[in-house]
N, C-alpha and C positions, 0 to 999 in steps of 0.2 A: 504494500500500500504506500503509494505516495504521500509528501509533505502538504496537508490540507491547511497548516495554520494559514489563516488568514492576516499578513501584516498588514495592512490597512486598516481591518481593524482592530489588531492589537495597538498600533501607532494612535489612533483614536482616543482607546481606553487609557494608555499612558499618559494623554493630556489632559484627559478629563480627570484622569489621579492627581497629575501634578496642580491642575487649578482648586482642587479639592485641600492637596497637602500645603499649600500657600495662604489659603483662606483660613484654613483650619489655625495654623500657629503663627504667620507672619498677621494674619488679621486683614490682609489688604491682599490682591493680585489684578493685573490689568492685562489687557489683551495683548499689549509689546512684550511683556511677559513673557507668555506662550510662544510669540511667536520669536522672541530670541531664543529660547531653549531650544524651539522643536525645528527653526527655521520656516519657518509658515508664513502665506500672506497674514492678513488682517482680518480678509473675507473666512479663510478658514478660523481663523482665531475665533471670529465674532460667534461662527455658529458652534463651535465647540462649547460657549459661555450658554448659548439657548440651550444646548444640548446638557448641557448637564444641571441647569434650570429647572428644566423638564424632569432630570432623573431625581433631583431632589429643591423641588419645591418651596422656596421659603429660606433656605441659608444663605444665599448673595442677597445683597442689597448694592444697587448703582447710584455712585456719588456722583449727580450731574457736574458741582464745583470740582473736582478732585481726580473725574474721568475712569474713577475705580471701582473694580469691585470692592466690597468689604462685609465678610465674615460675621455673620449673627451670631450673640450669645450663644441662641438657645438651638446654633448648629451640629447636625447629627454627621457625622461620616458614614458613606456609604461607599467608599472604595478605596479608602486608604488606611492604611494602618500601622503609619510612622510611630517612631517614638521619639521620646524627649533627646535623648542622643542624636538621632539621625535627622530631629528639628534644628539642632543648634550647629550640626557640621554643614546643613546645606544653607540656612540662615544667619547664623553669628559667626562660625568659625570658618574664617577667612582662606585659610590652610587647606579644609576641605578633609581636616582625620576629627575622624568621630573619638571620643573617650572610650575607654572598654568600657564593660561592666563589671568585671570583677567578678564574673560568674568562674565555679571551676565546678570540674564533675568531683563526685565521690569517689574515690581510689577503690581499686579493688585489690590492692596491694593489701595483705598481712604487715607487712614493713614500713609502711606508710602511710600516714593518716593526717588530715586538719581539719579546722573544725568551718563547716557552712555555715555562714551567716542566715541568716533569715531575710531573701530581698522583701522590704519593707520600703514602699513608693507610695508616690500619692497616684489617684485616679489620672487618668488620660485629660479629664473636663476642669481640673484643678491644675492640670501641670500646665494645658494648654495656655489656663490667663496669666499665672506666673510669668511663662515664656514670653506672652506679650505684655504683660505691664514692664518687665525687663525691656522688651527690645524699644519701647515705643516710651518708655519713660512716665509709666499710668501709677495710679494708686489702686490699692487691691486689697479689699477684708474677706480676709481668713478664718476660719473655723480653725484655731490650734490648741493641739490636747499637748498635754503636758508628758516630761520625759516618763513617768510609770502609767501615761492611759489613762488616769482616773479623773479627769479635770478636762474640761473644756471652755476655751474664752476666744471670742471674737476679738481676732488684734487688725489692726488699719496698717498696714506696711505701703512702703515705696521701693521697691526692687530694685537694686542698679546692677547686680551680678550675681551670674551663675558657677558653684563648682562642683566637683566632683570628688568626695574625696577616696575615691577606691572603693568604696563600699554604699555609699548614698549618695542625694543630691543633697547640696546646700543653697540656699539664697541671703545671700547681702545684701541687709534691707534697714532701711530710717524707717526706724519704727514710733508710728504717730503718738503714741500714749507713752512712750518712756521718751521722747525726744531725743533718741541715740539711734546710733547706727549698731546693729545685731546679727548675729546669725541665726536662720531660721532653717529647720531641718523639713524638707518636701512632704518626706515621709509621712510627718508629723500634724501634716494640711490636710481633714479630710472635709473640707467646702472652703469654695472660694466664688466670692463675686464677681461678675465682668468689671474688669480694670475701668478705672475713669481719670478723668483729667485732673491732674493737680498741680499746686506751686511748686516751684523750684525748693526744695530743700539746702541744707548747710552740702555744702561741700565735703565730702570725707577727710579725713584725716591726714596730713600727708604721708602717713606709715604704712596708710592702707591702699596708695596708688603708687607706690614705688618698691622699685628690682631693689632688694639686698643681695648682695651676693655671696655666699659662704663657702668653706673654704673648711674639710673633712679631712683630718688627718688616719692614716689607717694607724690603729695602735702596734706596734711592735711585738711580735709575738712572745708570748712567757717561754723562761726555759721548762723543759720538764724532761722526764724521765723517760727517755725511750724503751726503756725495757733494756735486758739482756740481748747482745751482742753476739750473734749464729758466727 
């Protein structure tokens, strides 16, 4: 049996994901967009934006002043299924490498063992406004439980950075009720509001925007006792 895939309209379906994946976390996508990615006229662009309209109803909204699409709160995905990593290597990180996750299989070694963490995230609908009050510079309240789970308080944060630190996500956030800049664990968010607009905050610290550079000495190894001498 011959090669039936149809590229035409696979190449379709990858536009319609990518206006989907742009909308979803960038929060914004425009038809020059598509067509610098995919090389397309305008004509095709235009109808690819009705066409996925059509497959999902009600998530673009067209800014006449602005010439853009943009991404509704209360938008559902129906053919993409990015994550927060693969949001930020194609939108924030310049580079284009995604962070690992830190994931490792369990050994099936007797002689080797570590211990798995428990991946403990926030929801797709929670990470998404974070990602955007980050990139877009919005204000965003948070549903955050406390480090043992038993507590829960609505905090008003201002995002300005994302990390990673081998094991979870973190955000770098001016947080409105203590007037300090904080760190805020994703994991830790389980509801968050659609970002909104706010003042300009204090400027961070200068410790907190600037390269130190360090400088690791290896220690000298101890003497010890080799054993007996064959």
């Amino acid at each position: 049996m011959g090669n039936t895939t149809n590229t035409e309209q696979w190449a379709a379906m990858e536009r319609l994901r990518f206006i989907e994946r742009a909308a979803w976390w960038r929060g914004v996508v425009r038809r020059q967009d598509v067509s610098d990615v995919f090389g397309i006229g305008p004509a095709q662009a235009s109808s690819d934006f009705q066409k996925y309209l059509e497959m999902n109803p009600g998530s673009l909204a067209y800014s006449l002043n602005r010439k853009r699409y943009e991404g509704q709160p209360g938008m559902v995905r129906q053919l993409d299924s990015s994550t927060l990593e693969e949001a930020i290597a194609q939108f924030m990180d310049r580079a284009g490498r995604p962070p690992g996750t830190g994931r490792m299989e369990v050994p099936g070694s007797k002689q080797a063992d570590w211990l798995v963490l428990p991946d403990r995230r926030a929801g797709a609908a929670v990470e998404r406004r974070i990602f955007h009050a980050v990139l877009h510079g919005m204000a965003v309240e948070v549903l955050y439980a406390s480090a043992h789970g038993k507590t829960r308080k609505l905090r008003k944060l201002m995002p300005h950075a994302l990390a990673w630190s081998g094991h979870r996500w973190h955000a770098r956030a001016w947080c409105l009720e203590n007037q300090a800049y904080q760190d805020f664990v994703l994991g830790r968010m389980e509801d968050a509001a659609w970002p909104e607009a706010a003042e300009p905050v204090p400027k961070a610290a200068m410790r907190m925007n600037r390269w130190v550079r360090m400088t690791i000495n290896k220690c000298p190894p101890k003497n010890r006792d080799a054993g007996p001498s064959i």
